[in-house]
C-alpha positions in Angstrom: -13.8 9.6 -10.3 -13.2 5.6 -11.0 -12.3 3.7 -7.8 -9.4 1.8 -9.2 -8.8 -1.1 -6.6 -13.0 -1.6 -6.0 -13.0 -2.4 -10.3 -9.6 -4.2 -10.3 -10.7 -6.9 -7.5 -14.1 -6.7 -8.7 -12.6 -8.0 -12.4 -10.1 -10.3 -11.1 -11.4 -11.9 -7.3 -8.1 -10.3 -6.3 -5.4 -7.5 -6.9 -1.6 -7.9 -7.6 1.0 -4.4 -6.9 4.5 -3.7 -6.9 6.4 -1.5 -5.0 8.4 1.6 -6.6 11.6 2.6 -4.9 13.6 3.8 -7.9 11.8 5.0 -10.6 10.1 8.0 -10.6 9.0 8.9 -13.8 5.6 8.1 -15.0 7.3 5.8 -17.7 6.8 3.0 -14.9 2.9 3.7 -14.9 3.1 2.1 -18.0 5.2 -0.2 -18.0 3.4 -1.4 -14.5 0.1 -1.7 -16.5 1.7 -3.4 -19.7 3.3 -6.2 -17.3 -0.2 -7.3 -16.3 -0.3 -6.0 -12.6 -2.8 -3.8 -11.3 -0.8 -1.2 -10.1 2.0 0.1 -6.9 2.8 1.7 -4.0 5.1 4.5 -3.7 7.6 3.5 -0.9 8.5 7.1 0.3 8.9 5.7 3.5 12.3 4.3 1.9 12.2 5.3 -1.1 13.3 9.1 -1.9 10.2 10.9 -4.0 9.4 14.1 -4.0 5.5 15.9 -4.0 5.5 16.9 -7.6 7.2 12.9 -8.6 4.4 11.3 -6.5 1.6 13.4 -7.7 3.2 12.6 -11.4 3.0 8.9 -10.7 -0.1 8.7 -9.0 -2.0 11.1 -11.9 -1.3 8.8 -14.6 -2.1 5.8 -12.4 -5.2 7.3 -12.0 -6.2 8.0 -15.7 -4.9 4.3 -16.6 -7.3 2.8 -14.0 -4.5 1.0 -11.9 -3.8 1.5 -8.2 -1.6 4.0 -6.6 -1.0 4.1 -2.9 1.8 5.6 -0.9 3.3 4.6 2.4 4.7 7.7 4.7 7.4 8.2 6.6 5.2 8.9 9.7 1.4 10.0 10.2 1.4 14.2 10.1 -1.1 16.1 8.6 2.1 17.8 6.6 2.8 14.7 4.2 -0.3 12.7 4.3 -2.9 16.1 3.2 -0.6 17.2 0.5 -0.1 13.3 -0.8 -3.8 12.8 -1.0 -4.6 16.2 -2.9 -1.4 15.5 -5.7 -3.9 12.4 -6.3 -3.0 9.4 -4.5 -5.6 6.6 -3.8 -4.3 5.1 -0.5 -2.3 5.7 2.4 0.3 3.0 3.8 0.6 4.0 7.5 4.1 2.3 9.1 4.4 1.3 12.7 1.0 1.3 13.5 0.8 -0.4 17.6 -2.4 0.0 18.5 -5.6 1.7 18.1 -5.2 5.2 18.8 -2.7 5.6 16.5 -4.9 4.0 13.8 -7.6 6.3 14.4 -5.1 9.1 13.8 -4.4 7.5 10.0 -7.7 7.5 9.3 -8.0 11.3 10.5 -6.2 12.1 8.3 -7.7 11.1 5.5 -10.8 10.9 6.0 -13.1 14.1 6.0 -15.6 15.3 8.7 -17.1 13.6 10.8 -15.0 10.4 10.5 -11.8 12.5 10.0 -10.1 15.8 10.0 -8.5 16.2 6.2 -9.0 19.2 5.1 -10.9 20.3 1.5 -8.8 21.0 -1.4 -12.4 21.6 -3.8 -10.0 21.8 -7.1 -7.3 19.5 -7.4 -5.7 16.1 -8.7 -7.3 14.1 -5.7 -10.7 14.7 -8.1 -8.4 15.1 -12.0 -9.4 18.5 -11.2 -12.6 17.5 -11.8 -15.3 20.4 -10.5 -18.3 19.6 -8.6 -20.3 20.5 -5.3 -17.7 20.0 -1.9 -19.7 17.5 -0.3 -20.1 14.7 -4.0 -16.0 16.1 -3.9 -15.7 14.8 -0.3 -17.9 11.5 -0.7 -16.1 10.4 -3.5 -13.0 10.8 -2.4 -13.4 9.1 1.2 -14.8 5.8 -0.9 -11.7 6.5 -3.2 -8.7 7.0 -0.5 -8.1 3.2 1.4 -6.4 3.4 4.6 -3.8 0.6 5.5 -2.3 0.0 9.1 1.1 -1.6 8.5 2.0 -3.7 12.0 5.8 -4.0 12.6 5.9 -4.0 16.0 5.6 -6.3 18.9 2.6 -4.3 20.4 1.3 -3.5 17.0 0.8 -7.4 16.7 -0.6 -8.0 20.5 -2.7 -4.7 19.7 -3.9 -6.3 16.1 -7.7 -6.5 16.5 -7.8 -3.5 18.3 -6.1 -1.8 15.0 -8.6 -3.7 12.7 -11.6 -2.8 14.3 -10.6 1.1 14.4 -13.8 2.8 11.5 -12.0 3.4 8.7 -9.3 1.4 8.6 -9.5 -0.6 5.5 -6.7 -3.2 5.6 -4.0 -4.7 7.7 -0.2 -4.8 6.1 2.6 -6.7 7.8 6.3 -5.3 8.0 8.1 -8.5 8.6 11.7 -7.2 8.6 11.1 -4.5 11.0 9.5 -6.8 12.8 12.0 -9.4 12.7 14.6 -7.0 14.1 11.9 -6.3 17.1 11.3 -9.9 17.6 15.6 -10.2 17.7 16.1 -13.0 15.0 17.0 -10.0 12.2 15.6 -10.3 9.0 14.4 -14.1 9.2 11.2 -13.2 7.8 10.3 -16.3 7.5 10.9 -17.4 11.5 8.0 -18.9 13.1 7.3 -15.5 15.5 6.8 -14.1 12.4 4.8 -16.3 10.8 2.4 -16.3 13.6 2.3 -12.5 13.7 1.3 -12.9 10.2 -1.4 -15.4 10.8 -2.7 -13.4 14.2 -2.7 -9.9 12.0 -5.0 -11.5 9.2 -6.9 -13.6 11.7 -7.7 -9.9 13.3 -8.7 -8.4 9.6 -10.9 -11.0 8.8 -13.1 -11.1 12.5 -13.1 -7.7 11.1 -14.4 -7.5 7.5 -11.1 -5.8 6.6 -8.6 -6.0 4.0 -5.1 -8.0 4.7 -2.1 -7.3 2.1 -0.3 -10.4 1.8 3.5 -8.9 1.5 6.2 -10.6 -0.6 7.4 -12.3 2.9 4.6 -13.7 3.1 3.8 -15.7 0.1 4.7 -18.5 1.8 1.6 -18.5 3.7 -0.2 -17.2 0.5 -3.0 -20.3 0.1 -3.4 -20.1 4.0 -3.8 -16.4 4.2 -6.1 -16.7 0.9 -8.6 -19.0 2.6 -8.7 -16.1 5.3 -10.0 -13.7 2.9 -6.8 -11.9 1.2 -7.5 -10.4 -1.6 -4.3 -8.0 -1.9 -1.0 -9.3 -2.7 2.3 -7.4 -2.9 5.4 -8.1 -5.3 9.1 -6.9 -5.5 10.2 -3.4 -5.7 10.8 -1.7 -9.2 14.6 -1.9 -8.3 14.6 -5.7 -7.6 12.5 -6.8 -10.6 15.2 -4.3 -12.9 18.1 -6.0 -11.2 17.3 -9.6 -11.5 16.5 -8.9 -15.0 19.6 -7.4 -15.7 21.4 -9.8 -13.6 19.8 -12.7 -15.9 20.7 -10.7 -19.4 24.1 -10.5 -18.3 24.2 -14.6 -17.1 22.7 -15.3 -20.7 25.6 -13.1 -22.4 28.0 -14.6 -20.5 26.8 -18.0 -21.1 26.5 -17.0 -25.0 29.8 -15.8 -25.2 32.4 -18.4 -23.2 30.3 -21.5 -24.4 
């Protein structure tokens, strides 16, 4: 099995993803991988995908060496075993507030001892690849990242806490949700968020971890570089489509009544 995100940061110092919220055939795969970025999420916290679409996605992500996580509606063993055996790379936990509930994402991804996921031998989490259970369960626990996405108030006082839980691999901010906590809805870019988002990555970086700089945050993006981010989020599928489309039509319109 290739480790997708461990070669793409290794190549490039740093890795670039979109989000998918619309499209759901693996048509985007490509396109994804012909635009220059290095791969997506699959929003099925928002987004509406079913197993077969997300395992269909995540497959030919796979085989074209980008990155394919997915972020869950909640943390139960019901979605997150079956995502990570149709072949998805990462998990994207919402709402994480503090530590126990960190160490539950990671259970659930991780095999014994560190977790409790359970051991599909034959299946797309390995392209079906055959081999002995425990190289099947090593490579797969260096293959699957774990991300704690803090949208809460508590998530952010709990931050450290969440980043030194084994296993977790990265932090992730949620800045409208947390905007709506904080009660100034969707300013993203308000200064109680902006500090959350400085604390949060101050917290991965005391502890070796990842921190995904969202698309709220690019703002901060030289400031949370020098911290160590290496991961950096775009649009969604749908808003890239539409401001494209919205741009086509502006240049027709400007074409045709000048």
């Amino acid at each position: 099995m290739n480790n997708s995100f461990s070669e793409r940061l290794k190549k490039n110092g740093f890795v670039k993803i979109i989000s998918l919220r619309q499209i759901k055939t693996a048509d985007i795969v490509y396109l994804v991988k012909e635009s220059g970025f290095d791969g997506f999420y699959i929003d099925a916290e928002h987004g509406i995908f079913s197993l077969r679409e997300i395992s269909d996605l995540s497959l030919s992500a796979t085989s074209n060496g980008l990155i394919s996580w997915v972020r869950v509606p909640e943390a139960c063993v019901s979605l997150v075993g079956p995502i990570l055996d149709a072949g998805a790379t990462g998990i994207i936990f919402p709402h994480v507030s503090d530590a126990q509930e960190a160490a539950k994402a990671v259970q659930l991804c991780k095999y014994p001892p560190l977790g409790k996921r359970s051991m599909a031998a034959l299946s797309a989490a390995s392209l079906y690849h055959k081999a002995p259970a425990q190289t099947l369960k090593q490579e797969r626990d260096d293959a699957v990242f774990v991300i704690a996405m803090i949208e809460t108030a508590l998530g952010v006082e709990n931050a450290q806490d969440i980043a030194n839980v084994p296993g977790v691999d990265a932090l992730m901010m949620g800045p409208m949700d947390l905007s709506f906590e904080l009660g100034v809805p969707g300013q993203t870019q308000h200064s109680g968020v902006t500090q959350a988002t400085l604390k949060a990555a101050k917290a991965a970086q005391s502890a070796g971890k990842h921190f995904v700089v969202g698309e709220a945050g690019h703002e901060l993006a030289d400031q949370l570089r020098a911290m160590g981010a290496k991961i950096f989020t775009g649009g969604s599928d749908g808003s890239y489509l539409l401001g494209a489309l919205t741009k086509a039509a502006m240049d027709f319109d400007a074409k045709l009544m000048g």
